[in-house]
Biopython code that builds the backbone (N, CA, C, O; Angstrom):
import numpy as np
from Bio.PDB.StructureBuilder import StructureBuilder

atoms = [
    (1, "UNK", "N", (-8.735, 0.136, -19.603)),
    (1, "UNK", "CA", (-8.022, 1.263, -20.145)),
    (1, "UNK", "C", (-7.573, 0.898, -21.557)),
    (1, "UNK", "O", (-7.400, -0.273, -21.892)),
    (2, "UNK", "N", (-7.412, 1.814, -22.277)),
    (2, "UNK", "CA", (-7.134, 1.443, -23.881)),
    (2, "UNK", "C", (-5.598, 2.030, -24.319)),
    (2, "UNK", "O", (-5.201, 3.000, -23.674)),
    (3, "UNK", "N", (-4.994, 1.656, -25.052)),
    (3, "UNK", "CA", (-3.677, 2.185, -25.308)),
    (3, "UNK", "C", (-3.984, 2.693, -26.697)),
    (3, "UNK", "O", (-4.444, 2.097, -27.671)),
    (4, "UNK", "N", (-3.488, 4.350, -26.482)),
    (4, "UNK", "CA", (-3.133, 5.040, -27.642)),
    (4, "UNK", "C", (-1.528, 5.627, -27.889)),
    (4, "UNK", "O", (-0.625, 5.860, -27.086)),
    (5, "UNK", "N", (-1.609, 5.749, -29.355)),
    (5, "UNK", "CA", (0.287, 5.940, -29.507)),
    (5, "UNK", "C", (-0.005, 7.572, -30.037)),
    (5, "UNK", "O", (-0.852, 7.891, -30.871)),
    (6, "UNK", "N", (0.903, 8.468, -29.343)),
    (6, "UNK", "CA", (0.600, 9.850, -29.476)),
    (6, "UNK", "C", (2.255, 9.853, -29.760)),
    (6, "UNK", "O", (3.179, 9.210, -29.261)),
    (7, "UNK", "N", (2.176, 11.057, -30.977)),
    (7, "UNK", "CA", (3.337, 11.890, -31.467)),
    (7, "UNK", "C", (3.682, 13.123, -30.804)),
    (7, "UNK", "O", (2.938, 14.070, -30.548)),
    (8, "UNK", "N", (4.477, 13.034, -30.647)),
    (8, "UNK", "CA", (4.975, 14.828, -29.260)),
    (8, "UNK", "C", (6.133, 15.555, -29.958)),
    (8, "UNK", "O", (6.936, 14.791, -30.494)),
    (9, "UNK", "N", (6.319, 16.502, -30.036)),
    (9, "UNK", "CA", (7.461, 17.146, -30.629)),
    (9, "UNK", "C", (8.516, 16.959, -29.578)),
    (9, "UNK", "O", (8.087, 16.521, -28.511)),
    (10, "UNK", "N", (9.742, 17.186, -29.646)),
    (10, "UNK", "CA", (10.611, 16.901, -28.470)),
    (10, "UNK", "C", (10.537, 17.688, -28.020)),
    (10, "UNK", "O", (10.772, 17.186, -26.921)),
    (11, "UNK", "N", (10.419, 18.521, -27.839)),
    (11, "UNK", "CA", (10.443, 19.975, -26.684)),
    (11, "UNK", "C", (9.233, 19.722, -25.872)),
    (11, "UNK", "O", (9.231, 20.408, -24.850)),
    (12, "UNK", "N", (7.776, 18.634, -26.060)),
    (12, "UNK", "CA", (6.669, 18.644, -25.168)),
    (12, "UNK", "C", (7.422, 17.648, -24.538)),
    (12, "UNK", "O", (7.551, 17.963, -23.355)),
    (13, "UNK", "N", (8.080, 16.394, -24.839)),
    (13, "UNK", "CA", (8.873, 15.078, -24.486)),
    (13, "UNK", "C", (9.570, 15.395, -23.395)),
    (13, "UNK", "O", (9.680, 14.802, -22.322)),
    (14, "UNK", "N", (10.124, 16.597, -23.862)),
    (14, "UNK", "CA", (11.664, 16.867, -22.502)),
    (14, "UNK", "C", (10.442, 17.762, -21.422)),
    (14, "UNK", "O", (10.608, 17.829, -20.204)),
    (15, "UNK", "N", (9.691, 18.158, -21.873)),
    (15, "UNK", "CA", (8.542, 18.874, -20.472)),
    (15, "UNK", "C", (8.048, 17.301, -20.044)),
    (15, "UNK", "O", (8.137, 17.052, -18.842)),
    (16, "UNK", "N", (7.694, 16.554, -20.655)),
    (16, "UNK", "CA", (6.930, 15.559, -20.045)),
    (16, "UNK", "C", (7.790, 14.684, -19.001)),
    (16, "UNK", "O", (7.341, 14.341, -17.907)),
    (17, "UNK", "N", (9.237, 14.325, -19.523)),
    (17, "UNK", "CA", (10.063, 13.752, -18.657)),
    (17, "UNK", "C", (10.239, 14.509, -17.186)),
    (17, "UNK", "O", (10.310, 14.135, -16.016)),
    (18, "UNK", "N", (10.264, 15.539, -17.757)),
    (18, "UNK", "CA", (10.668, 16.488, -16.287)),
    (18, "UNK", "C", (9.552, 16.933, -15.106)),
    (18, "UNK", "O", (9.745, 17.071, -13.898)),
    (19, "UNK", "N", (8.144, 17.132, -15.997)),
    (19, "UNK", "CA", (7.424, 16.580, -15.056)),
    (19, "UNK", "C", (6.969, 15.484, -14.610)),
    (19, "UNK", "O", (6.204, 15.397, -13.649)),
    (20, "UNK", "N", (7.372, 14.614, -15.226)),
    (20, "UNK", "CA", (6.823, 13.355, -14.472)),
    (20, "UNK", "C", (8.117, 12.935, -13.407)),
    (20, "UNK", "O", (7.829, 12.582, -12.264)),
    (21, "UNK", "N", (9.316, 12.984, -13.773)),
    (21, "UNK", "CA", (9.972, 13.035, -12.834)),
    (21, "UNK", "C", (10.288, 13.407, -11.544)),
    (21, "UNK", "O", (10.999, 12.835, -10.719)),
    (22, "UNK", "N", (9.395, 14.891, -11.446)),
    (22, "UNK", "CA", (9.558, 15.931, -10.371)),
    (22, "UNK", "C", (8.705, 15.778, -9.599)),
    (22, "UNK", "O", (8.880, 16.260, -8.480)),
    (23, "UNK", "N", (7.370, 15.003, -9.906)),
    (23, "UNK", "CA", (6.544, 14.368, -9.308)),
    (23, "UNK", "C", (6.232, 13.041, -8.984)),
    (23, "UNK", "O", (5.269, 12.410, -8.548)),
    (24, "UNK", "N", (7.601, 12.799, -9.418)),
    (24, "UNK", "CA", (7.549, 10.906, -9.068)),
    (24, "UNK", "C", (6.479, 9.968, -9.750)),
    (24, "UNK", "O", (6.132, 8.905, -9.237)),
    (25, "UNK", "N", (5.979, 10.446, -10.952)),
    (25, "UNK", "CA", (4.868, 10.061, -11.222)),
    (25, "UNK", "C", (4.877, 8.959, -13.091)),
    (25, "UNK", "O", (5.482, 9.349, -14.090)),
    (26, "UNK", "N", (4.476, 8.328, -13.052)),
    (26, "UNK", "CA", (4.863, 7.832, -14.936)),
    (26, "UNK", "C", (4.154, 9.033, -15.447)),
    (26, "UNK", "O", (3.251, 9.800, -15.111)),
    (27, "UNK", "N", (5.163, 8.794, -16.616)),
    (27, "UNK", "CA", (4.512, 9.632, -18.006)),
    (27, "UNK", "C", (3.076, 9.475, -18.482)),
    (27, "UNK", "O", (2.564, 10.525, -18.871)),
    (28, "UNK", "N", (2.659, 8.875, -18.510)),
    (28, "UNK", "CA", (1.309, 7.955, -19.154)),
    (28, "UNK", "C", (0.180, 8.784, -17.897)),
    (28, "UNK", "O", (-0.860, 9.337, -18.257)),
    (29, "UNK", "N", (0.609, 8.730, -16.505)),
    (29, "UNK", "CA", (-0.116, 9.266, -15.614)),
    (29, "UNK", "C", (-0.141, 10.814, -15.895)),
    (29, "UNK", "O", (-1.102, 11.503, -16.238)),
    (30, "UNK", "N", (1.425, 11.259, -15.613)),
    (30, "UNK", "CA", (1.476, 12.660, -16.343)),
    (30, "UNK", "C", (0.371, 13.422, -17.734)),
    (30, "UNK", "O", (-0.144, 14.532, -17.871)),
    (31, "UNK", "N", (0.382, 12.285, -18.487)),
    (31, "UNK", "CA", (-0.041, 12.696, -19.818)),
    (31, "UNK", "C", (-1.280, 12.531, -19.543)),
    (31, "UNK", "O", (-2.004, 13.415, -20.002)),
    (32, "UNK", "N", (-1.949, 11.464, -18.777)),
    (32, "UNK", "CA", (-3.377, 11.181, -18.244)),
    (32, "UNK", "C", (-4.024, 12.407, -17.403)),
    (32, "UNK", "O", (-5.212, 12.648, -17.620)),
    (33, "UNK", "N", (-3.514, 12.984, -16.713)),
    (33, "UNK", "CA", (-3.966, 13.975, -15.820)),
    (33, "UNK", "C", (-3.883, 15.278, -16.788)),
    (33, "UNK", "O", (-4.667, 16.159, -16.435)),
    (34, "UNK", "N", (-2.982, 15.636, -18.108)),
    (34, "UNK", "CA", (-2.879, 16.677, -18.870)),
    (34, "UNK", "C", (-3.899, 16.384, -19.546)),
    (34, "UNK", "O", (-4.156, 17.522, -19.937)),
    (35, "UNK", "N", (-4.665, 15.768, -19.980)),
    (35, "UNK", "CA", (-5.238, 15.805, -21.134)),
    (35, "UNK", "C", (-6.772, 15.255, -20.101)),
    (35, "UNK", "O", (-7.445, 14.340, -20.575)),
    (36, "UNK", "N", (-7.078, 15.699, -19.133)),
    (36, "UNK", "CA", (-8.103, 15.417, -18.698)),
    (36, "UNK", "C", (-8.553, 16.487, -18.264)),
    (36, "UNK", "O", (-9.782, 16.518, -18.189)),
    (37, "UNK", "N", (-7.711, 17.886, -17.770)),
    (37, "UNK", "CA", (-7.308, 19.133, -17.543)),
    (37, "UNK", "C", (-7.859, 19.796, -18.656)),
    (37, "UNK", "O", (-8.936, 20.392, -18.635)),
    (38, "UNK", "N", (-6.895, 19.656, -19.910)),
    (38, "UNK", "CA", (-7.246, 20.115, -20.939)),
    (38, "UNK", "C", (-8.486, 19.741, -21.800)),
    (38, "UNK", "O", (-8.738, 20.612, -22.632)),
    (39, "UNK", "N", (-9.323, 18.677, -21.817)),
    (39, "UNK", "CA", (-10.581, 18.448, -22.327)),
    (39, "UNK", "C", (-11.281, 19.119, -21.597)),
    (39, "UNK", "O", (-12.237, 19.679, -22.133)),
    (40, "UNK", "N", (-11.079, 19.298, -20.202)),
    (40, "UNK", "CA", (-12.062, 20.086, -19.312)),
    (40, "UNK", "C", (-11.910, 21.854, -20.081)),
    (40, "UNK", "O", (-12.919, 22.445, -20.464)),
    (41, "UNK", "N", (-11.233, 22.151, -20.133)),
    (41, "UNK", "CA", (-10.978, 23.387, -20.101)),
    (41, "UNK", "C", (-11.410, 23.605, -21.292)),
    (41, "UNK", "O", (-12.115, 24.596, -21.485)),
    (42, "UNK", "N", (-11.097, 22.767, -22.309)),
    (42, "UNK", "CA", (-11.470, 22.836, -24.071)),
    (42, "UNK", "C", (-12.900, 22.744, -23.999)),
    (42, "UNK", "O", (-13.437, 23.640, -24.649)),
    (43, "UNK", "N", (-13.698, 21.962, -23.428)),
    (43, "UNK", "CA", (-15.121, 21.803, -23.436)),
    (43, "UNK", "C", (-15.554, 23.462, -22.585)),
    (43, "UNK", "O", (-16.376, 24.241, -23.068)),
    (44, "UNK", "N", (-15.018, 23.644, -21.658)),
    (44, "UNK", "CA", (-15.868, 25.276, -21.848)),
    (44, "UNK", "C", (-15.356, 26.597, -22.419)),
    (44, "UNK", "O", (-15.593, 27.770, -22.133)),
    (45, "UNK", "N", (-14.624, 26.046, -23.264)),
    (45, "UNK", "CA", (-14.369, 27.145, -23.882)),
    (45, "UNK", "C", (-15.897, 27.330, -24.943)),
    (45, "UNK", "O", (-16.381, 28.428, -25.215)),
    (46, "UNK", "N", (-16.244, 26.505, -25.237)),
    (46, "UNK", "CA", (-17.148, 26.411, -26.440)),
    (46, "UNK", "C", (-18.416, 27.185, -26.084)),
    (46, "UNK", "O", (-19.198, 27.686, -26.893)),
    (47, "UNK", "N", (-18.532, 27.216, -24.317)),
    (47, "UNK", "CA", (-20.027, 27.531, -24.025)),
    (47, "UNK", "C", (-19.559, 28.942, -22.772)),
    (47, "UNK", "O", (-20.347, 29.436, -21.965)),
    (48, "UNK", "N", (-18.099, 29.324, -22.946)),
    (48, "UNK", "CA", (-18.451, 30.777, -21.825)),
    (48, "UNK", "C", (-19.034, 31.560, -22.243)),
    (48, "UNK", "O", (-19.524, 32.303, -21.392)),
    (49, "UNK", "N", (-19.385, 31.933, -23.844)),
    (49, "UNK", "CA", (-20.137, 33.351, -23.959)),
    (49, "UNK", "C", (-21.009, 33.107, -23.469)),
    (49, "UNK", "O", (-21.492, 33.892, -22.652)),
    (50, "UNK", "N", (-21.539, 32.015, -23.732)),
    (50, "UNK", "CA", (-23.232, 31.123, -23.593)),
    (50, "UNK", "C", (-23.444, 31.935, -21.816)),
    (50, "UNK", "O", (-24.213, 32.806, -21.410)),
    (51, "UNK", "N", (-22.656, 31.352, -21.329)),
    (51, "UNK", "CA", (-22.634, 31.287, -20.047)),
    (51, "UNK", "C", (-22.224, 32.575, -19.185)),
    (51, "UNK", "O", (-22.341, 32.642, -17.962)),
    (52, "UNK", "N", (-21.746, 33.546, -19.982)),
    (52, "UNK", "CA", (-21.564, 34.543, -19.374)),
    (52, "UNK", "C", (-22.723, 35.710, -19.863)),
    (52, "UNK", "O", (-22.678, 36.853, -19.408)),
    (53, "UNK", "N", (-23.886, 35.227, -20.961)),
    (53, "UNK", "CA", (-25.180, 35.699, -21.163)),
    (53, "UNK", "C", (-26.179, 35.038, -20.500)),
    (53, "UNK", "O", (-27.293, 35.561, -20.514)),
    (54, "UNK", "N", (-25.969, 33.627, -19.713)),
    (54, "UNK", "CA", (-26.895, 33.021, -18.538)),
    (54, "UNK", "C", (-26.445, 34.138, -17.369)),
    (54, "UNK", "O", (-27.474, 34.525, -16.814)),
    (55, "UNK", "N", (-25.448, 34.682, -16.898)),
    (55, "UNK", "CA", (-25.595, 35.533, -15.419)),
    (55, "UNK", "C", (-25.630, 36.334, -16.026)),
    (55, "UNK", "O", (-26.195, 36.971, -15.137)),
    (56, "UNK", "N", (-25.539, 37.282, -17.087)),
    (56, "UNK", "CA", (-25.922, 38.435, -16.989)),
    (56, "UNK", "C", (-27.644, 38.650, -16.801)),
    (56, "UNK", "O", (-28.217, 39.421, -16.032)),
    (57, "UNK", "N", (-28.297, 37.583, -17.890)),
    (57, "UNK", "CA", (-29.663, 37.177, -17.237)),
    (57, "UNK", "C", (-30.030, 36.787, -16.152)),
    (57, "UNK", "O", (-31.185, 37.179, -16.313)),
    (58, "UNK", "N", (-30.050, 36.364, -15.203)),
    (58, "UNK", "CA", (-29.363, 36.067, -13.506)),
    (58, "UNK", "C", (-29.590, 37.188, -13.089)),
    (58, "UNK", "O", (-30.508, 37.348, -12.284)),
    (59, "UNK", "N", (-28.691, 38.425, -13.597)),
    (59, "UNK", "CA", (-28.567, 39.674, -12.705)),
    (59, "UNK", "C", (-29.932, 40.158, -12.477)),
    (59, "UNK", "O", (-30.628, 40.403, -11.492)),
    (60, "UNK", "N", (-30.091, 40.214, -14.073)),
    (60, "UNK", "CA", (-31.451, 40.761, -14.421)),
    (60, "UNK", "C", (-32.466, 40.337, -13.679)),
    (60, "UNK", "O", (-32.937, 40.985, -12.745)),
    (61, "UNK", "N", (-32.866, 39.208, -14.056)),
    (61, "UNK", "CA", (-34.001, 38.594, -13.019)),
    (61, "UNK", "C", (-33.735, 38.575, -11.412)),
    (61, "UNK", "O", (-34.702, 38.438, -10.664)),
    (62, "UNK", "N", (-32.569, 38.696, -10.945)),
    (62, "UNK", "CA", (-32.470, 39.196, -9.399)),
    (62, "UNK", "C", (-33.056, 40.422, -9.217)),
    (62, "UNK", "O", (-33.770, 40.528, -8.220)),
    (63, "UNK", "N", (-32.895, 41.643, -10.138)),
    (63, "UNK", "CA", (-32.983, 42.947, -9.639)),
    (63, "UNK", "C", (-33.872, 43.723, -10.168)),
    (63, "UNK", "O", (-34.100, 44.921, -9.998)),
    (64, "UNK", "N", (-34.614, 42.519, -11.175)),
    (64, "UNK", "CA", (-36.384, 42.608, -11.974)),
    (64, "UNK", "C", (-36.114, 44.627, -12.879)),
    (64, "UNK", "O", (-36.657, 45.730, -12.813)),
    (65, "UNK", "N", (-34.599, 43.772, -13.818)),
    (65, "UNK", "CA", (-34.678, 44.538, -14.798)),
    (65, "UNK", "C", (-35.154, 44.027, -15.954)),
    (65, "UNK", "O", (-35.055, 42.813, -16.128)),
    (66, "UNK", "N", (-35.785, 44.892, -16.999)),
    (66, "UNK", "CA", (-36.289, 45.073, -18.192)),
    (66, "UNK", "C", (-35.676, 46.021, -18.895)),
    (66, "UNK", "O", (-35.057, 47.011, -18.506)),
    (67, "UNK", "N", (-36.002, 45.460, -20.422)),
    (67, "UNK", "CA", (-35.073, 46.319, -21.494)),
    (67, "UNK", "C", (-35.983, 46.541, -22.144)),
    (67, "UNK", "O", (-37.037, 45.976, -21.852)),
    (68, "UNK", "N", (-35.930, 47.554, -23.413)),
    (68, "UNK", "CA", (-37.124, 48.035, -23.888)),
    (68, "UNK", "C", (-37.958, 46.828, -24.773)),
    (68, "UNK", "O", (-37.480, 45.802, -25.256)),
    (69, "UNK", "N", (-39.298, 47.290, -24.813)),
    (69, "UNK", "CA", (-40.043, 45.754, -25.238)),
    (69, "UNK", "C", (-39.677, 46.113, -26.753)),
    (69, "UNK", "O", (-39.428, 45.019, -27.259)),
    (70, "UNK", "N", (-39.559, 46.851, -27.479)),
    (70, "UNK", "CA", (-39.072, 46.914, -28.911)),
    (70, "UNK", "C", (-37.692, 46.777, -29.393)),
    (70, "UNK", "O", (-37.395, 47.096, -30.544)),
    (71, "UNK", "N", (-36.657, 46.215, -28.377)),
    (71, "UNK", "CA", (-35.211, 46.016, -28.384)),
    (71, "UNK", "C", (-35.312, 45.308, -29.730)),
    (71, "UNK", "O", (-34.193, 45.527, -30.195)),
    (72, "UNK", "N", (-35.798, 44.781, -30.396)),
    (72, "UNK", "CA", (-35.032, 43.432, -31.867)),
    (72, "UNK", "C", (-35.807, 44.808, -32.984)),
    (72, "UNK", "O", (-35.219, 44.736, -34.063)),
    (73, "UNK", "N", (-36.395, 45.435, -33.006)),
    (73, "UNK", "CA", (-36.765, 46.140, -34.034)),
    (73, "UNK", "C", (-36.413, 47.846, -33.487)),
    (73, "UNK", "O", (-37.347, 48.638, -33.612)),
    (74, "UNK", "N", (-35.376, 48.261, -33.024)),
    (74, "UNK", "CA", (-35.040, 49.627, -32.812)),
    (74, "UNK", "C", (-33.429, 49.122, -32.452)),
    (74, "UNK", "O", (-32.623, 49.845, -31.867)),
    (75, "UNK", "N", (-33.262, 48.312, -32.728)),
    (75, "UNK", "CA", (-31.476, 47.731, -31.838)),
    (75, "UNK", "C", (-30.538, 48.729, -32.367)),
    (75, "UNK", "O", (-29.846, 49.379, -31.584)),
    (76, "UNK", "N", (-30.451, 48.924, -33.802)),
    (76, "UNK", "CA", (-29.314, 49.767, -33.871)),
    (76, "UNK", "C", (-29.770, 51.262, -33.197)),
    (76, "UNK", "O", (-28.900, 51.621, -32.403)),
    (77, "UNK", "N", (-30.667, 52.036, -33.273)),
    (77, "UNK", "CA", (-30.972, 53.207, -32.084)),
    (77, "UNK", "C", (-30.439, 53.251, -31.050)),
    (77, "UNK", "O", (-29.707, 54.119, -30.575)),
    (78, "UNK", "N", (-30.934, 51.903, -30.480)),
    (78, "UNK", "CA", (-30.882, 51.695, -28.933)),
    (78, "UNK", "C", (-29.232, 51.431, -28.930)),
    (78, "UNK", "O", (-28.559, 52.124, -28.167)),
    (79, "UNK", "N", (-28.796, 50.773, -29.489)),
    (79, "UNK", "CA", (-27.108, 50.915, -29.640)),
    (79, "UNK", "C", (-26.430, 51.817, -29.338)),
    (79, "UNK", "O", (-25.897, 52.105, -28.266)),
    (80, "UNK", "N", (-26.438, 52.685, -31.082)),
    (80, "UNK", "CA", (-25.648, 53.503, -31.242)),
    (80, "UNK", "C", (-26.135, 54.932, -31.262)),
    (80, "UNK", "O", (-25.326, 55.841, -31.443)),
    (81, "UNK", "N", (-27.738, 55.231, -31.040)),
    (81, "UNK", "CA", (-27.809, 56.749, -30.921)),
    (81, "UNK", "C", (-28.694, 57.288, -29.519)),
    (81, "UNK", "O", (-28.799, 58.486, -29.256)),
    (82, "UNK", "N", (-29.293, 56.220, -28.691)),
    (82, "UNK", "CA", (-29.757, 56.603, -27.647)),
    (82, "UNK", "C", (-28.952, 56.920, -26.301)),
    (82, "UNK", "O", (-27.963, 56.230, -26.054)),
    (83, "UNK", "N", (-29.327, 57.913, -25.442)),
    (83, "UNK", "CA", (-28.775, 58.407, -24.446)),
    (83, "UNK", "C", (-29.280, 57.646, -23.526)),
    (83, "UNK", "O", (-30.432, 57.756, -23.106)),
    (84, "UNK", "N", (-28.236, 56.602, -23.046)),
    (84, "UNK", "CA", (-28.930, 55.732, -22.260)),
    (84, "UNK", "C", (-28.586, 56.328, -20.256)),
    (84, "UNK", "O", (-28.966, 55.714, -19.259)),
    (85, "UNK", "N", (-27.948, 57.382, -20.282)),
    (85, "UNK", "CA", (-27.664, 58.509, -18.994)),
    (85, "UNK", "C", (-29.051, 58.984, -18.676)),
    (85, "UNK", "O", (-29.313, 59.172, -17.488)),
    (86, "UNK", "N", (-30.163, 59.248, -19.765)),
    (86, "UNK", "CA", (-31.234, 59.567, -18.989)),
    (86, "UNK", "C", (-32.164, 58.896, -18.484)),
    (86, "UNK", "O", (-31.924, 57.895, -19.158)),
    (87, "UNK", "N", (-33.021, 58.591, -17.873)),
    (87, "UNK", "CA", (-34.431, 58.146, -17.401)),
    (87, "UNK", "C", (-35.154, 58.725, -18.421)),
    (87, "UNK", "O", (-35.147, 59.926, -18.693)),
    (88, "UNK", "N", (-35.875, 57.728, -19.070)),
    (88, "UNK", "CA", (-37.264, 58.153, -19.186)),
    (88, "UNK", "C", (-38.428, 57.537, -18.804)),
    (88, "UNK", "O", (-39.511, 58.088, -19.003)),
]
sb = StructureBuilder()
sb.init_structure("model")
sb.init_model(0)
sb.init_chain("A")
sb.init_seg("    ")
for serial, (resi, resn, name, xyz) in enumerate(atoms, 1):
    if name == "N":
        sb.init_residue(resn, " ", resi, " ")
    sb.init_atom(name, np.array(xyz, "f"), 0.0, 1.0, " ", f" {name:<3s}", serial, name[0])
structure = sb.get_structure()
């Protein structure tokens, strides 16, 4: 394990005492389990759009939809002036 010296404002200090206290637990553990939480959570932040355009593709290929084959050269049409309520 490696020792790093971290700066905290006092108002994170007096949260950190109090949870580590309330859980019987050291600070260092406290701060170990926060920041292992939070890298997790920080690392997908970077990739949910990503990932929420992998299932929408998902859906698609479950239910063997298709979009029009000229979608990248008609996009603003298909956007903003087609009636997408009808069948054609």
């Amino acid at each position: 394990m490696l020792k790093t010296y971290l700066y905290v404002p006092e108002e994170l200090e007096e949260k950190l005492n109090r949870t580590a206290k309330a859980q019987n637990k050291s600070k260092a553990e406290v701060i170990r389990q926060a920041l292992e939480k939070g890298i997790t959570a920080v690392a997908h932040q970077g990739t949910a759009s990503a990932q929420a355009l992998l299932k929408i593709a998902q859906i698609g290929r479950k239910h063997n939809l298709h979009g029009p084959k000229d979608g990248s050269e008609r996009m603003d049409e298909y956007l903003w002036s087609k009636d997408w309520s009808k069948d054609e």
